[in-house]
N, C-alpha and C positions, 0 to 999 in steps of 0.2 A: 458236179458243182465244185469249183474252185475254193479252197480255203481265202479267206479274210490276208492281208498283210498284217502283220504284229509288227507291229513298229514296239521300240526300247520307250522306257516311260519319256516322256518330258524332261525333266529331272536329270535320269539318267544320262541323257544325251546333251545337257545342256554342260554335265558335269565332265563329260570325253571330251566337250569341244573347248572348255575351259582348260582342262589339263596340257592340250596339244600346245593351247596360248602359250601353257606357261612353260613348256619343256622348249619348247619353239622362241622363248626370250622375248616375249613380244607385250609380256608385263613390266618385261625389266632389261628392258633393252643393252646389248652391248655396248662399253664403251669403243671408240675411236681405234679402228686397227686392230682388237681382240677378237677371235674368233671362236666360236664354240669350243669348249673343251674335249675330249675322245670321248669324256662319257656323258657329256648333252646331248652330241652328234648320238650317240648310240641311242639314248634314253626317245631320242626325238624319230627318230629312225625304228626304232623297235614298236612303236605305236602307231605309225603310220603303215607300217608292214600288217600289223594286226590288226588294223581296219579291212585289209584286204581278207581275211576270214571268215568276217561276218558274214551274214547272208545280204546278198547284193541287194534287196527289197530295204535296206537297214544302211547301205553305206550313203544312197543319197541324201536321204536324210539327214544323216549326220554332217556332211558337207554342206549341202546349204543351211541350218544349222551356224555352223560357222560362217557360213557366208554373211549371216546376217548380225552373228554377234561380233566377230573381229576381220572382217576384211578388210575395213578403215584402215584398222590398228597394223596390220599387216603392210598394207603398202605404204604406211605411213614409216615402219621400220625397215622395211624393204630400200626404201629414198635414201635411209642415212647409212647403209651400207657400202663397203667397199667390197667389190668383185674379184678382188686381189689376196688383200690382205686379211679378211674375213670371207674366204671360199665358202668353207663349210654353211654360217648363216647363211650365205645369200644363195648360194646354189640350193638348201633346203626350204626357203620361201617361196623360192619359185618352184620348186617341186609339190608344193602343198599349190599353189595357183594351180599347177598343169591337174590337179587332180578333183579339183573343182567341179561340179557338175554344168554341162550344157546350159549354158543362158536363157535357152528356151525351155529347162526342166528349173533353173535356181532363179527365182526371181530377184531375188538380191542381189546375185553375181550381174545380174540384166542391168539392175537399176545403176549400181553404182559405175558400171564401165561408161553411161551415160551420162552420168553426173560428170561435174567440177574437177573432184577428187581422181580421177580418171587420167590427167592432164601429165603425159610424159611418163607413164606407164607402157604405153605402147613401145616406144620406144629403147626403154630399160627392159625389156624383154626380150625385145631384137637384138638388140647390142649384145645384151647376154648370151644369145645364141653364136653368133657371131664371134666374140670375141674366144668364146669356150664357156660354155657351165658346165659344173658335173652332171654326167647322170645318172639319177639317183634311184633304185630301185625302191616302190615298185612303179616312178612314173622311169622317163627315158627320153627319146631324142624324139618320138614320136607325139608323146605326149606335148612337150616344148611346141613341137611345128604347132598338134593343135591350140595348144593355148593364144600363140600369135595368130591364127587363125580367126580366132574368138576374140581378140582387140581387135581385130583389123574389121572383121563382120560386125561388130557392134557396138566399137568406139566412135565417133564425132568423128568423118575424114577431116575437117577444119582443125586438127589436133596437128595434124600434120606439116608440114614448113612451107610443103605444094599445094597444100588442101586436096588432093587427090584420094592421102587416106590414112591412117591416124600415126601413120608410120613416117619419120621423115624419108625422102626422096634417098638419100646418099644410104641412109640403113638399108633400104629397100633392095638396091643394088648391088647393096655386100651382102644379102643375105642368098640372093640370086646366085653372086657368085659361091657364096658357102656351100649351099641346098646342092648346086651344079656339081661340086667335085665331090662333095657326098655322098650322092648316090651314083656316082660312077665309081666311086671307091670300092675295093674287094672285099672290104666288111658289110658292106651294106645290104649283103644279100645273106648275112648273118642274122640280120631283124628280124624278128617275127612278123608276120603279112600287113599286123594292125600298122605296127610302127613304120614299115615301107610304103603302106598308102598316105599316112597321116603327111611324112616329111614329104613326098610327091604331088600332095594334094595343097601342100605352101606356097612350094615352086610352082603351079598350076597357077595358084590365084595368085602371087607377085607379079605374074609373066600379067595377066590380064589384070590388072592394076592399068600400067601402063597402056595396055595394046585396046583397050575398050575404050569406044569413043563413044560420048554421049549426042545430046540435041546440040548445034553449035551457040544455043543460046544457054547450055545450062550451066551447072556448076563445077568446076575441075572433080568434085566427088562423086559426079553424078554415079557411077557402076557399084559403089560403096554403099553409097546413100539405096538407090535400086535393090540394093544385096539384104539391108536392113529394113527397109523396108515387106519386101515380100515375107524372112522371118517375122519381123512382130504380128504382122497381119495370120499367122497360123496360132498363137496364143491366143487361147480364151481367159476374155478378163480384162483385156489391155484397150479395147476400143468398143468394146458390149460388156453387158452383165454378164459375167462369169457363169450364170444359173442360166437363165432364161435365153440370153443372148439378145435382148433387148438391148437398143442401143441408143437410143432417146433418154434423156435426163438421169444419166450414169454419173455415180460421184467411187473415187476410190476409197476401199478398206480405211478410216480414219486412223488406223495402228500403223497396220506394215507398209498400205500404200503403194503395193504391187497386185492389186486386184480390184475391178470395179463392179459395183452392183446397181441394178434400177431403185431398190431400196429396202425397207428393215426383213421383208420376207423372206426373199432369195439370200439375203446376207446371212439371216438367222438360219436356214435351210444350209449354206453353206458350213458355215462355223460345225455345226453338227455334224457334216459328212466328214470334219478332217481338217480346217480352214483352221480351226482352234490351235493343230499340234503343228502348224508352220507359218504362223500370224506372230511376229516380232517387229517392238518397236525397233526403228532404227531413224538413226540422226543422222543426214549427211550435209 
């Protein structure tokens, strides 16, 4: 019989994701043009490194987690950054994005790329790619691909300038071109296998963007929309009770609103099994 997972108290973990906030500048946002100092960068960097030590049952947690107390806050600081002249923040926020857990494991990360809030995100991540980010151990150029990935799969394609997909049209095709000479390049076979599948599996889904044709009555997003849909439909919670899988007269968690129940029993039964240590309010 398998041991239990020990998750870090409540507490504890609400206190690591608060510290990253604030090493991360995201209480106290950069002025105009100033970029981290060598020993933010380091300070911000040396804790993100030591999440990678934990035991892996312990780091998703901790990231969604933050997913749900400062993601807002993040790409809301992320926006007023400059990719130039503030390298260091901006290549280190997207490096805490690329390290974010699967949308289909963080409800929060789910919710909010849905949301409003969401709006030209997609885009300031491509372009980043594109133009140059660093990469930042311990995510990387693999990690980048998946995070565009993960806008593309479950941002609003209506985001997008073609509506085809959350991406505008012109980024799409720089990235195409990026991805292309990237992996023809003689470093690329330096990557470790994760990071060679991830940025391959970009170039895969850009190329079928384009090349997927829908119903000729549907919508320019239709392959996107299709993509999102088939994920949400594997989450329990999101169209039946979470417990039961009842799917008749469902209302969601009244708190975090990334889970639904038939009603007080299955909720109450939930909350109990674990619902309690990853149920956060959140405003979007």
């Amino acid at each position: 019989m398998s041991n239990p997972v020990r998750l870090p108290p409540l507490k504890e973990t609400v206190g690591l994701v608060s510290l990253l906030a604030h090493n991360a500048r995201l209480d106290n946002p950069l002025p105009a043009n100033t970029d981290f100092t060598d020993d933010e960068f380091k300070e911000v960097q040396t804790q993100l490194n030591a999440f990678m030590v934990l035991p892996p049952s312990m780091r998703p947690y901790i990231y969604i987690t933050f997913s749900a107390k400062e993601l807002p806050t993040l790409v809301r600081v992320l926006r007023t950054l400059s990719r130039t002249t503030q390298r260091k923040a901006f290549s280190t926020l997207i490096q805490i994005l690329s390290l974010l857990e699967d949308p289909k494991r963080d409800p929060y990360f789910r919710r909010f790329l849905r949301s409003p809030h969401a709006v030209g995100l997609p885009n300031i991540i491509a372009d980043a790619f594109v133009q140059g980010v660093d990469w930042l151990r311990p995510s990387g150029p693999g990690h980048i691909c998946s995070l565009i990935i993960t806008t593309l799969q479950w941002c609003d394609p209506e985001l997008g300038d073609d509506k085809r997909a959350s991406v505008d049209a012109s980024i799409r095709q720089a990235l195409i071109t990026k991805m292309t000479a990237f992996i023809s390049a003689a470093d690329f076979g330096r990557l470790d296998e994760l990071q060679r599948i991830e940025t391959q599996r970009l170039l895969g889904t850009l190329q079928s963007i384009d090349n997927m044709q829908g119903p000729p009555e549907g919508p320019p997003g239709w392959f996107m929309n299709h993509t999102y849909n088939w994920l949400i439909e594997g989450i329990p919670g999101q169209e039946e009770c979470a417990v039961c899988m009842e799917e008749d007269h469902t209302s969601w968690c009244s708190r975090c609103k990334t889970v639904k129940y038939c009603g007080t029993a299955c909720q109450t039964k939930d909350w109990k099994e674990g619902h309690k240590l990853r149920c956060f309010e959140v405003t979007l």
